[in-house]
C-alpha positions in Angstrom: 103.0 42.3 77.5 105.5 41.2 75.0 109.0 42.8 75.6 109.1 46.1 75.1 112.7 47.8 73.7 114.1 50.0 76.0 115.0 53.4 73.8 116.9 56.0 76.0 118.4 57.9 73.0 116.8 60.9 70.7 113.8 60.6 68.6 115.3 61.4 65.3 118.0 58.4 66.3 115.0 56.1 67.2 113.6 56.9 63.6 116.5 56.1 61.4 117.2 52.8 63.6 113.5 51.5 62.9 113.4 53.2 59.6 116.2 51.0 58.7 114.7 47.6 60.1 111.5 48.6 58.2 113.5 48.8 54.9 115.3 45.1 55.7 111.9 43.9 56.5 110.0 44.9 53.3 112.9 43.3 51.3 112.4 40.5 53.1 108.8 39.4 53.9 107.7 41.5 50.1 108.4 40.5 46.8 108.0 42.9 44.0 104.6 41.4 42.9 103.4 41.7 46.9 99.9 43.9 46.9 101.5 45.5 50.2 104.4 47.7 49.3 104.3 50.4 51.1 104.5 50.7 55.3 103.6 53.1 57.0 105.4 55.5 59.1 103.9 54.6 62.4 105.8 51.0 61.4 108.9 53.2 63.0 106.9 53.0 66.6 106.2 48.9 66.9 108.3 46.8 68.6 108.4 44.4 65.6 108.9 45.1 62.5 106.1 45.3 59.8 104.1 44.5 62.7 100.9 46.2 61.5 101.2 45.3 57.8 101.5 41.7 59.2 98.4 42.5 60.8 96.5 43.8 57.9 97.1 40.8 56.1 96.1 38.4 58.9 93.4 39.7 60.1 92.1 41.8 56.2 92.5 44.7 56.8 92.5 47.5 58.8 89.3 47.3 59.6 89.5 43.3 59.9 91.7 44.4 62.5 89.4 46.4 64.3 86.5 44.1 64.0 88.6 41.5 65.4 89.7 43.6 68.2 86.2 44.4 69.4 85.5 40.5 69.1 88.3 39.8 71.8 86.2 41.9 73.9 83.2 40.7 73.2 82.2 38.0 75.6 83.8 40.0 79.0 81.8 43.1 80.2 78.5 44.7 80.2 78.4 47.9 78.0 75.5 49.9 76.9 73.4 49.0 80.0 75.3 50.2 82.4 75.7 47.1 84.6 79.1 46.3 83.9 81.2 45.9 87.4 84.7 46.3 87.5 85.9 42.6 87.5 84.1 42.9 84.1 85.8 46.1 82.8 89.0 44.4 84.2 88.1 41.3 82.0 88.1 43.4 78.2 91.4 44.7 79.4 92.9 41.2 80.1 91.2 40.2 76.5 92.8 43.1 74.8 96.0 42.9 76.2 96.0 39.4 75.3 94.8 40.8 71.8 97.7 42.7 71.2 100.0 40.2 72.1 98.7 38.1 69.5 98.9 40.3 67.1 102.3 41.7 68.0 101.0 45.1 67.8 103.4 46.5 71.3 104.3 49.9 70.1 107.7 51.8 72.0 106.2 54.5 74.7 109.1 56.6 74.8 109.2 57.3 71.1 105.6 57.6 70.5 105.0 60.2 73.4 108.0 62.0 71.8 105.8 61.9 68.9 102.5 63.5 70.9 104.9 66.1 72.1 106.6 67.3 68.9 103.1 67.2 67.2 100.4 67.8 69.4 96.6 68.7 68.7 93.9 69.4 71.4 92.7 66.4 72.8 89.6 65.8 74.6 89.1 63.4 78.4 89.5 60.6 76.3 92.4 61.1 74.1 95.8 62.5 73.9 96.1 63.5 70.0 98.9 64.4 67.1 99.3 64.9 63.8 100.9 62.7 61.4 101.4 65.2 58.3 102.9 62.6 56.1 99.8 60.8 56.3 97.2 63.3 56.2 96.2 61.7 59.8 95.7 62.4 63.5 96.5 59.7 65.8 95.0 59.4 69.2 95.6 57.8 72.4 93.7 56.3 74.9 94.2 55.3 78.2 91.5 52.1 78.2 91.1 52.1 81.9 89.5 56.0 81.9 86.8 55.9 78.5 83.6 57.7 78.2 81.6 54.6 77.2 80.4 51.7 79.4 82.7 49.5 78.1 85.8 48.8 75.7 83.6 46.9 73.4 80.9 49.9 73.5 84.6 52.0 72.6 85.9 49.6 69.4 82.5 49.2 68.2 81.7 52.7 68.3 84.7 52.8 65.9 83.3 50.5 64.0 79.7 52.6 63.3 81.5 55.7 62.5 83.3 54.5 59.3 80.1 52.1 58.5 77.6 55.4 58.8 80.1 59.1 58.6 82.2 57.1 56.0 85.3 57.7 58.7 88.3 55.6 58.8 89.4 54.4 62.2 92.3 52.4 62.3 94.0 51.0 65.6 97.7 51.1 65.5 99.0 49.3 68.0 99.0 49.2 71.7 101.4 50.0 75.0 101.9 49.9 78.3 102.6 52.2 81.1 102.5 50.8 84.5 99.8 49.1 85.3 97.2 50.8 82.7 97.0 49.8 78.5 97.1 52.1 76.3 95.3 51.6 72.7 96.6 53.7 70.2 94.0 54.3 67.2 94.1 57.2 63.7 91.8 58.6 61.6 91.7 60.9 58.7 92.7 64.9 59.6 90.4 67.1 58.4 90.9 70.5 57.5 88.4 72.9 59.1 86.7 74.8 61.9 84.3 73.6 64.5 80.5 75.3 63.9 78.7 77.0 66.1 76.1 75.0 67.6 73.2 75.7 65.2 75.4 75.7 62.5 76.2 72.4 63.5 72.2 71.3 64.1 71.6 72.8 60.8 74.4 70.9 59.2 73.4 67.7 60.3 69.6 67.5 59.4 70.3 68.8 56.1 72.9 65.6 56.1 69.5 63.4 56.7 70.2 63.1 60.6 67.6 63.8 62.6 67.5 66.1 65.8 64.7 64.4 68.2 65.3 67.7 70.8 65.5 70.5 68.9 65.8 72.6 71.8 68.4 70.9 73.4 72.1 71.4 73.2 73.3 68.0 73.9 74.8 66.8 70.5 72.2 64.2 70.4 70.5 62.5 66.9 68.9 59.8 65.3 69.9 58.2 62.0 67.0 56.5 60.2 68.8 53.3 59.3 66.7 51.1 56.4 68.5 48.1 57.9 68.2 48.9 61.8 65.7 51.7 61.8 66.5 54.8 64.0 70.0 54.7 65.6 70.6 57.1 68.4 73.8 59.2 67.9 75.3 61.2 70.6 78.0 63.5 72.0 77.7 65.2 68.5 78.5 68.2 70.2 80.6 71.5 68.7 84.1 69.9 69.6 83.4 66.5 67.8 82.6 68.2 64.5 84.2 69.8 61.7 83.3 71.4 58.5 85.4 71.7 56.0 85.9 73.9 53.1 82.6 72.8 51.0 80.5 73.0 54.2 80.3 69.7 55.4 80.1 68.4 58.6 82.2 65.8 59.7 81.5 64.0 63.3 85.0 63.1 64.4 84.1 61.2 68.2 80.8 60.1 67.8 79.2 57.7 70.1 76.4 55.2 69.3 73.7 54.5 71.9 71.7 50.6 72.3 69.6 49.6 74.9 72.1 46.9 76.0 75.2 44.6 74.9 72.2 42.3 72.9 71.3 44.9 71.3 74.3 46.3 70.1 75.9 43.2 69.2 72.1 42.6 66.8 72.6 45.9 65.2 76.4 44.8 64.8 75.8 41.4 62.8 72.3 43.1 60.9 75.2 45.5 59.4 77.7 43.0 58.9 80.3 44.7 61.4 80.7 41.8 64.2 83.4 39.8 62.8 85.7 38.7 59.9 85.2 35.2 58.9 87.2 33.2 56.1 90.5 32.9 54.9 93.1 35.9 54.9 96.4 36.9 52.8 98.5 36.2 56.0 96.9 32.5 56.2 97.8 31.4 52.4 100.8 33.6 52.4 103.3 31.5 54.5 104.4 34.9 56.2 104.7 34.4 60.0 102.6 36.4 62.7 104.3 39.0 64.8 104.2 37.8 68.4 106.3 41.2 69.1 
């Protein structure tokens, strides 16, 4: 990985040092007519300095970012199938840890695990989570070696359908290390609400035009009639990865898509126009340089 500062002091000290760099940074890669003025707070946890507006900008977007991110992957592993070996899974980590080098995205473990611990939430096997109540967010992280789905670009792209079909908005903020194991560290909007009892929850979700294919079943399982891709089977749609909020509506908050294989998955991908960003970006006729961290 790129190299990593070494922070040994308080959290509240990290803060103001990075809060200050972010402030000589923004006078100097922003002029006052920039689009991009304000940075977010979780700039304060990257090794380099407007890192992940830099990022934005070269790859459009936060979600540019993303779709990039699962194209790294793309080509090493197996996914929905479930024939990926090891060597392969051990391929789309070397692919996104060569990812986040290039797009200087290191974040500073110390200080961001003081940040899980002065904010947690209740996580679930895949995800530690916190809340980030200047933003309205949750940020979560996961260890990449120890996810549910059959492979890293099953995870990213799974990330990918949620915003396209629950109108969600995954973000991945940057990336560590600790030992041997990556670490990608992704947010998404914090919602305010309960979880539903499970037919609450079935209820909830047919009357939001999903469809329950088991109706005696508690599995979380569903099927989106897609006009583009036809039905798309939705899972783990269980009581823990959904939340309604004060009007009543249900919001799926770790959903997982299933395809019969990587083909498949990558089809449905380019049908919805999710697989990639293509042309030029901000970064590219800017003249501002990419963060190598």
């Amino acid at each position: 990985m790129a190299n990593a500062v070494v922070w040994s002091g308080s959290l509240s000290a990290f803060v103001r040092q990075r809060r200050s760099e972010r402030e000589s940074c923004r006078e100097r890669a922003f002029d006052k007519t920039s689009a991009t003025k304000h940075l977010s707070p979780i700039e304060l946890y990257l090794n380099s300095s407007c890192a992940l507006e830099k990022a934005h900008l070269h790859y459009g977007g936060s979600q540019g970012l993303l779709r990039c991110a699962a194209q790294s992957v793309a080509d090493a592993g197996c996914g929905d199938d479930g024939a990926g070996s090891r060597e392969s899974g051990d391929d789309e980590v070397r692919a996104l840890r060569q990812f986040a080098s290039e797009s200087g995205l290191w974040m500073e473990p110390a200080a961001l695990k003081a940040l899980f611990a002065a904010r947690p939430m209740r996580g679930g096997k895949e995800h530690s989570v916190a809340y980030l109540p200047d933003e309205e967010r949750v940020i979560k992280d996961a260890d990449v070696h120890a996810l549910a789905t059959e492979s890293l670009y099953d995870y990213l792209t799974d990330l990918l359908l949620s915003n396209h079909y629950f109108d969600d908005d995954f973000q991945i903020l940057g990336f560590y290390e600790e030992g041997e194991r990556l670490h990608l560290v992704i947010s998404q909007p914090y919602v305010d609400g309960t979880h539903p009892e499970w037919e609450e929850l079935k209820a909830g979700m047919v009357a939001q035009d999903l469809r329950d294919p088991n109706p005696r079943s508690l599995g979380g399982n569903f099927i989106i009639d897609d006009d583009v891709l036809g039905e798309i089977d939705v899972f783990d749609l269980h009581v823990n990865n959904v939340i309604r909020d004060a009007s009543g509506w249900l919001h799926p908050i770790d959903a997982h898509f299933y395809f019969d294989d990587r083909t498949a998955r990558v089809a449905a991908l380019q049908k919805l126009g999710l697989d990639r960003v293509s042309g030029p970006t901000a970064l590219a006729s800017s003249g501002l340089p990419r963060a190598k961290g």
